[in-house]
C-alpha positions in Angstrom: -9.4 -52.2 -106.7 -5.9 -50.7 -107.4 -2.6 -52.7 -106.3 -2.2 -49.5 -104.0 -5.3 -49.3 -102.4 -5.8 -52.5 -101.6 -2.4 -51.7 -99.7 -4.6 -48.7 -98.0 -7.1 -50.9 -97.2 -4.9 -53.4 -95.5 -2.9 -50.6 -93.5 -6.8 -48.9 -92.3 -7.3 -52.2 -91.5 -4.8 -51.9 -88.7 -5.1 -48.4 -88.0 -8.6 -47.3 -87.5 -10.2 -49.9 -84.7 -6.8 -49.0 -83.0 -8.1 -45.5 -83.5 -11.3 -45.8 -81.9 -14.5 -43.0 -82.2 -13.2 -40.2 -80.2 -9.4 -38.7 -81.4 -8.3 -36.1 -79.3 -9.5 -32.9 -77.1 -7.6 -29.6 -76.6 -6.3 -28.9 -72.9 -6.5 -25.7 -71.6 -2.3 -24.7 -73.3 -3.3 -25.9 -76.5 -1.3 -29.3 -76.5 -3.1 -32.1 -77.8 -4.5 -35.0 -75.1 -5.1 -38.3 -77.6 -7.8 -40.4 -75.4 -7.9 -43.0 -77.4 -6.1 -44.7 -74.7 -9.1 -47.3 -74.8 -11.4 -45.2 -72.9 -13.4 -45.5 -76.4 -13.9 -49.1 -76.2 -16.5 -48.4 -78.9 -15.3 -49.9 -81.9 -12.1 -51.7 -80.0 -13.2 -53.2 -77.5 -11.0 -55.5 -75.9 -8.0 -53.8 -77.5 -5.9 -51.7 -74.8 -3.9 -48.7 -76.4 -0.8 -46.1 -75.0 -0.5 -42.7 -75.5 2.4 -43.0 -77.4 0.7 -45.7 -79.8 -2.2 -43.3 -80.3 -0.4 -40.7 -81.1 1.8 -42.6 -84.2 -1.8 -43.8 -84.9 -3.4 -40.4 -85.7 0.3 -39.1 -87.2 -0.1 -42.2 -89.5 -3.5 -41.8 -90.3 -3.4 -38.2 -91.0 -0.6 -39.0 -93.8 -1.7 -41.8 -95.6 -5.1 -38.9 -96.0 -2.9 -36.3 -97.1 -0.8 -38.6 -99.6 -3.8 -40.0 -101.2 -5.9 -37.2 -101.2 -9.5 -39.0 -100.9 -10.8 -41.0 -97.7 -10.8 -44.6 -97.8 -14.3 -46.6 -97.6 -13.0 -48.2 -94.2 -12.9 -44.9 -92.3 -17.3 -44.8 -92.5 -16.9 -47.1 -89.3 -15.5 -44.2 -87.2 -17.7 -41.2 -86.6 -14.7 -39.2 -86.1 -12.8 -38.6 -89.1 -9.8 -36.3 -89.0 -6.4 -35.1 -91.2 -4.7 -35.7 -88.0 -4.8 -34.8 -84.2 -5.5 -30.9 -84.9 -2.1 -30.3 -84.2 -0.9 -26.7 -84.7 -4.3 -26.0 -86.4 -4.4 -28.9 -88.7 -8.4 -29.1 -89.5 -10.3 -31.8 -88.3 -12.1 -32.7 -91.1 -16.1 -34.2 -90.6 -16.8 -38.0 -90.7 -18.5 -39.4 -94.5 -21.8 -40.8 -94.4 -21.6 -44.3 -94.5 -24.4 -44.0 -97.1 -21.5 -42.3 -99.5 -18.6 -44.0 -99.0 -16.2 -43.2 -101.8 -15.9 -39.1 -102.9 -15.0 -38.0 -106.5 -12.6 -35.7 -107.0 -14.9 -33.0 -107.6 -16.9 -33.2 -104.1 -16.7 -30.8 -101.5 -15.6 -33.8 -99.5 -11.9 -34.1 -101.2 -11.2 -30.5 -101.2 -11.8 -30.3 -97.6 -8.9 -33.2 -97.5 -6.9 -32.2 -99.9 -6.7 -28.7 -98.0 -6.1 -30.4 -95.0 -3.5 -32.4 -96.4 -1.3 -29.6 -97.4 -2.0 -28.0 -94.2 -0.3 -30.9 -92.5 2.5 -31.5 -95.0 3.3 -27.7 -94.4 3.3 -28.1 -90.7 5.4 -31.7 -90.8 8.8 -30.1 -90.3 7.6 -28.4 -87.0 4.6 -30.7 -85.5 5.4 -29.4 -82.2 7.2 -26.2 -80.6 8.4 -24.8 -77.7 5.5 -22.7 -75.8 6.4 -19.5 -74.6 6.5 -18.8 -70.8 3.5 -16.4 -69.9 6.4 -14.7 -67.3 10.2 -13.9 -67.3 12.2 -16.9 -66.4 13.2 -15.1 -62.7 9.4 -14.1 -62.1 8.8 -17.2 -59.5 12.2 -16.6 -57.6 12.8 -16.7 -54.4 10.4 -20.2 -55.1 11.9 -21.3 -58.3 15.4 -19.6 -59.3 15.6 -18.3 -62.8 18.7 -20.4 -63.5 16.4 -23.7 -62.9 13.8 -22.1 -65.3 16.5 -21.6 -68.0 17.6 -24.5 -67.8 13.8 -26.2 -67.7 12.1 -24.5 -70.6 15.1 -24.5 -73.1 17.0 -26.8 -72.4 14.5 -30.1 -70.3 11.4 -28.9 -72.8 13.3 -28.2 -75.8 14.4 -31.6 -75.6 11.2 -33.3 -75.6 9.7 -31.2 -78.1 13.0 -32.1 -80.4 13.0 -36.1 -80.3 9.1 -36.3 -80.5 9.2 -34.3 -83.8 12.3 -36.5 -84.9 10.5 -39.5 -83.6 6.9 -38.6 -85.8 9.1 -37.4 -88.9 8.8 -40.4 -90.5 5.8 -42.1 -88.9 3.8 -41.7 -92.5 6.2 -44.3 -94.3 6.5 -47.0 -91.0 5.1 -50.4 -91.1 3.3 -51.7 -88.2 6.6 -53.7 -86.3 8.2 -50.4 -86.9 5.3 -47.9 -85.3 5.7 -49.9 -82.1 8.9 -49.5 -81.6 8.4 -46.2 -81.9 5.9 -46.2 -78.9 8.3 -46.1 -75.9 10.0 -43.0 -77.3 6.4 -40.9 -78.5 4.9 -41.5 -75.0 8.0 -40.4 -73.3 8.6 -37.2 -75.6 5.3 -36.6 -75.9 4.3 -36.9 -72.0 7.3 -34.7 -71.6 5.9 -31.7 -74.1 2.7 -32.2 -72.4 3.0 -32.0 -68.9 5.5 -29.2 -69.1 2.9 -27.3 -71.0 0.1 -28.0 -68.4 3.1 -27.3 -65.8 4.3 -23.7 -67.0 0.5 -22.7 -66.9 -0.1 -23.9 -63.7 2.3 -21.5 -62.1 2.4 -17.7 -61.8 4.3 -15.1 -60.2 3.3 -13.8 -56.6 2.5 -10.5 -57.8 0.0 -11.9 -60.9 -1.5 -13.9 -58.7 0.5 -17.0 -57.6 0.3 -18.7 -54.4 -3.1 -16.9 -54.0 -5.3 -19.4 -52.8 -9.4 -18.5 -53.7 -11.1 -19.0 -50.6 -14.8 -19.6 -52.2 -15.9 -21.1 -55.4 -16.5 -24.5 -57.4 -12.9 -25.6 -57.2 -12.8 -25.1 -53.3 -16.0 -26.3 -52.6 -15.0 -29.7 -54.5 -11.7 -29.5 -52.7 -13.3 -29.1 -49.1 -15.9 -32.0 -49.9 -12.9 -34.1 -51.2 -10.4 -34.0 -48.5 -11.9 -31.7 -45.9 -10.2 -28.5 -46.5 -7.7 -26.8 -48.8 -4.8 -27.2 -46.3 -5.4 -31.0 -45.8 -5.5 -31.3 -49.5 -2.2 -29.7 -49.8 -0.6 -31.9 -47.2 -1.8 -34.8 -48.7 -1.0 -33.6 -52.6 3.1 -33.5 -50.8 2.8 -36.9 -49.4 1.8 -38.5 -52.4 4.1 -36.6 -54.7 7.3 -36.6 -52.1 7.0 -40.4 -52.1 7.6 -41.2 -55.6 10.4 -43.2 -56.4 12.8 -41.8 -59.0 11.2 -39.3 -61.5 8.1 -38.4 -62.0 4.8 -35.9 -61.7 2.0 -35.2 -59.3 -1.1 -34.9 -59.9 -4.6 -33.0 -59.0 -6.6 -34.5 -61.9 -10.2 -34.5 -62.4 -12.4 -38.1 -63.3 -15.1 -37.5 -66.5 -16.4 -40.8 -66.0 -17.0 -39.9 -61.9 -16.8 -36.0 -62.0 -14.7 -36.8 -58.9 -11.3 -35.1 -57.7 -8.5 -37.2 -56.7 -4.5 -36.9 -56.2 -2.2 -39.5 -58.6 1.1 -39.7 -59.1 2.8 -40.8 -62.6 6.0 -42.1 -63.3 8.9 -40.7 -65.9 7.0 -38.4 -68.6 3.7 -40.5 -68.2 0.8 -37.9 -68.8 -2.8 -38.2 -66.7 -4.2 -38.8 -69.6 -3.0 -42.6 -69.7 -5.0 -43.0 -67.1 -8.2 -41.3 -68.3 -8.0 -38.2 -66.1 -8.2 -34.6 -66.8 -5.0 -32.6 -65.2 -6.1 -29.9 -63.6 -2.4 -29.1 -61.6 0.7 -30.6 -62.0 4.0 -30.8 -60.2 7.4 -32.0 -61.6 9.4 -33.5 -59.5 12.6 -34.5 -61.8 15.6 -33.5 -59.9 16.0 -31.1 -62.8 12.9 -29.1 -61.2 14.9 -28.4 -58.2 17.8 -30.2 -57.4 20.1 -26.5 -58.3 18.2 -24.9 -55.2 16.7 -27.8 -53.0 19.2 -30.6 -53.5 17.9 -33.7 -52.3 14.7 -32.4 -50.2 12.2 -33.0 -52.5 9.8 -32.0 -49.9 10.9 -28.2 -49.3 10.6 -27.6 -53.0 7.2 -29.2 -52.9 6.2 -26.9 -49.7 8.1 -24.2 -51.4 6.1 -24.3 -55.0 2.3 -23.5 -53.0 3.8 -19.6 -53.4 3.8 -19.8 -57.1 0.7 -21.8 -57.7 -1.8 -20.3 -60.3 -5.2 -21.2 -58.7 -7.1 -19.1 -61.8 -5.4 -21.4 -63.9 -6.7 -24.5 -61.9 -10.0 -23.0 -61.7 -10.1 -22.5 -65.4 -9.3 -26.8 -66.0 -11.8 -27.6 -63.3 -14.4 -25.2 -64.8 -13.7 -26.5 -68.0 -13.9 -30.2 -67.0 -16.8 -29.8 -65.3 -18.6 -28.2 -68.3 -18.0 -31.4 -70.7 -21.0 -33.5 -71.0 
């Protein structure tokens, strides 16, 4: 064994029971969900892992394939083996046998990395982008004025999407000490770029739709069951949300492990996902959601936002969520 793959070998070491077996699903927007958040517990148990932490993990990862060119022997304990989180179309590539270990240069097996490899080296300078609004930025006023969606999208959003790509630039070259310090600021930025995401989608204007609440279906039905009737959910959904202290999101997120519907609350930029839930609606409530047209009553914005409300769109999560095995 080379000098610099025994280095390999000592950094995999690290890297892939922090991993775990399952890297990362797809929400309904496109933007990556990492759930290695420990809800694996297959090959780490007893290990407990952040958001942020996964996501330097699989950016890490992903490199050290793409610099080297052929998959180290270590990664036949996952059965998920990927050139990084399938960001921006990065292929996932398929997990070696551990019968066959090693791959010449000459396999299948390394071309499929090697392509992979460039794909991500010629994605690195933009990992993660802006998402376009499916609507013009006045299309939810009177709710939400187009000045606050201005000043959301490009400037709030932007912002995010800017210091998480700054933060993952150079998360290929970090040691371990210097990966975790990195955390903090990957689970902010990154929690930022991906509620906003679920958060654009789950709104619509009045006249596409918005507001219109479906009065039959899955959704409802699990609604009713849940907290007794669409109204009483609503009321409740405000309560929750009005009462967080500071900044932070609300939450109608959907349980794989219980199939169950329930109403959380995060704080800062923390996504559902930290907590093993499926987002199926989202509200911000950073003063920078409303503050220019509600000032400091948090709950007439939250009343307010039911107008703009894209049930399809929450229809579509829970349909999808449901349909996971």
């Amino acid at each position: 064994m080379t000098e610099r793959e025994a280095s390999l070998e000592q950094q995999t070491a690290v890297t892939l029971p922090l991993l775990g077996r399952r890297l990362c699903t797809t929400s309904r927007s496109r933007v990556p969900v990492c759930v290695c958040v420990c809800a694996c517990r297959l090959c780490c148990p007893g290990r407990t892992m952040d958001v942020g932490g996964a996501l330097l993990a699989h950016r890490s990862w992903g490199a050290r394939l793409s610099r080297w060119g052929t998959p180290h022997p270590a990664c036949a304990f996952c059965s998920t083996f990927a050139a990084d989180c399938a960001v921006g179309g990065a292929a996932a590539v398929p997990s070696p046998s551990p019968s066959t270990p090693r791959f010449g240069r000459s396999s299948n097996m390394f071309r499929v990395v090697r392509r992979a490899g460039l794909q991500l080296q010629q994605q690195r300078a933009s990992l993660y982008t802006l998402p376009k609004l499916p609507y013009a930025y006045d299309a939810l006023e009177p709710v939400i004025s187009k000045e606050i969606m201005e000043l959301h999208h490009m400037k709030h959003h932007q912002t995010y999407v800017t210091n998480l790509n700054k933060l993952l630039e150079g998360a290929d070259n970090d040691d371990l000490p210097a990966s975790i310090a990195k955390q903090a600021g990957v689970k902010f930025n990154g929690g930022g770029h991906i509620n906003h995401s679920v958060f654009w989608t789950n709104l619509a204007p009045p006249k596409k739709g918005g507001g219109q609440v479906p009065t039959s279906g899955p959704l409802v039905d699990r609604i009713k069951d849940t907290f007794g009737d669409v109204k009483a959910f609503q009321e409740k959904f405000n309560a929750q949300t009005a009462a967080i202290q500071g900044s932070g999101w609300g939450w109608l997120a959907y349980s794989p492990q219980t199939r169950a519907l329930s109403i959380v609350t995060t704080p800062n930029q923390d996504p559902v996902a930290s907590l093993g839930l499926i987002p199926l609606l989202g509200v911000d409530v950073w003063e920078h959601a409303y503050y220019l047209q509600y000032k400091n009553v948090r709950p007439d914005y939250l009343k307010a936002i039911w107008g703009v409300v894209n049930w399809d769109n929450v229809e579509e999560r829970f349909s999808d969520a449901e349909s996971k095995p």
